[in-house]
C-alpha positions as CSV (number, residue, x, y, z in Angstrom):
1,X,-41.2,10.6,-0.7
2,X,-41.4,11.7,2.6
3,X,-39.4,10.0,5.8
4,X,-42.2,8.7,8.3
5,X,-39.4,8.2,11.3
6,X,-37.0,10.6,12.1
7,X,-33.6,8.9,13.2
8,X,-32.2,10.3,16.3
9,X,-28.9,11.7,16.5
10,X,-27.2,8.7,18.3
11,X,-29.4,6.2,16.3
12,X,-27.4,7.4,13.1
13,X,-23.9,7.5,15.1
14,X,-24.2,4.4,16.0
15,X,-25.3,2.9,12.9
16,X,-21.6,4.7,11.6
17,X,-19.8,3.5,14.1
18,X,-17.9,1.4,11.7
19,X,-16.9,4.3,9.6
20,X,-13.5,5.3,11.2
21,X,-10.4,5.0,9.2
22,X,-7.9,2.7,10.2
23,X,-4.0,2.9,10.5
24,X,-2.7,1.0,8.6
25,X,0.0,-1.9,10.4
26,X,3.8,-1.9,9.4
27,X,6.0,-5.2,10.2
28,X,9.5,-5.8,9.8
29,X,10.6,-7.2,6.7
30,X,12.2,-10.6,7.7
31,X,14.8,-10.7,5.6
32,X,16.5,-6.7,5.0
33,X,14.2,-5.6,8.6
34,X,12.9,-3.0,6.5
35,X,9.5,-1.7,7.8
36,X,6.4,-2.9,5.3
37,X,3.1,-3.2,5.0
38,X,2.0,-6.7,6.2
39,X,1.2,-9.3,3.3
40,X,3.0,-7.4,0.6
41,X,6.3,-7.3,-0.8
42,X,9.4,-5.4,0.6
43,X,9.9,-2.9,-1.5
44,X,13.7,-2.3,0.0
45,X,14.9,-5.7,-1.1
46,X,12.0,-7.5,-3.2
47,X,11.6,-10.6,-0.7
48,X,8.1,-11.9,0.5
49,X,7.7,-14.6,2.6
50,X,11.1,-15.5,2.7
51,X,11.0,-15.9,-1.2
52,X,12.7,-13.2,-3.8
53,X,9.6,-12.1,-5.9
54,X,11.2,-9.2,-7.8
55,X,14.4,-7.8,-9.4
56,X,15.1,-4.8,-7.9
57,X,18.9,-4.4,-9.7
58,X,17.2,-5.7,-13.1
59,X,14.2,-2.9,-12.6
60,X,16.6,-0.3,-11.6
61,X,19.1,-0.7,-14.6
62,X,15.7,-0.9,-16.9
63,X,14.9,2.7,-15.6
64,X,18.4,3.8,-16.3
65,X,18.8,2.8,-19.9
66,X,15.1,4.3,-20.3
67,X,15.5,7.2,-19.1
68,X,19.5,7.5,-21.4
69,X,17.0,6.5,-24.6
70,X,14.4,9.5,-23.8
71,X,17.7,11.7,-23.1
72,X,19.2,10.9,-26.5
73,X,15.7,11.3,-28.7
74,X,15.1,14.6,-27.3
């Protein structure tokens, strides 16, 4: 099928206008003033919105005895 029209070139740059990657936005965490993505959880310390979400020490020492039980089947 064959395009009837043509679209000029600032007809199609304006219809991608809205296109453009954005940056994305840090804030400061509130509680460790770590810098963060906005709506998500600190990653530093494990607080969001002023609540503790995760177990950083607990995940930590998980990965530890993990990676001690690969060590010792190899």
């Amino acid at each position: 099928m064959v395009v009837r029209m043509r679209h000029t070139k600032s007809h199609t740059a304006n219809r991608r206008s809205h296109h453009a990657l954005k940056t994305t936005s840090f804030v400061k965490c509130t509680n460790c003033s770590a810098l963060k993505k906005s709506h998500m959880v600190c990653k530093t310390c494990g607080f969001y919105n002023g609540k503790k979400v995760l177990d950083l020490v607990k995940k930590a020492e998980k990965k530890v005895t993990k990676a001690k039980a690969k060590k010792a089947d190899k």
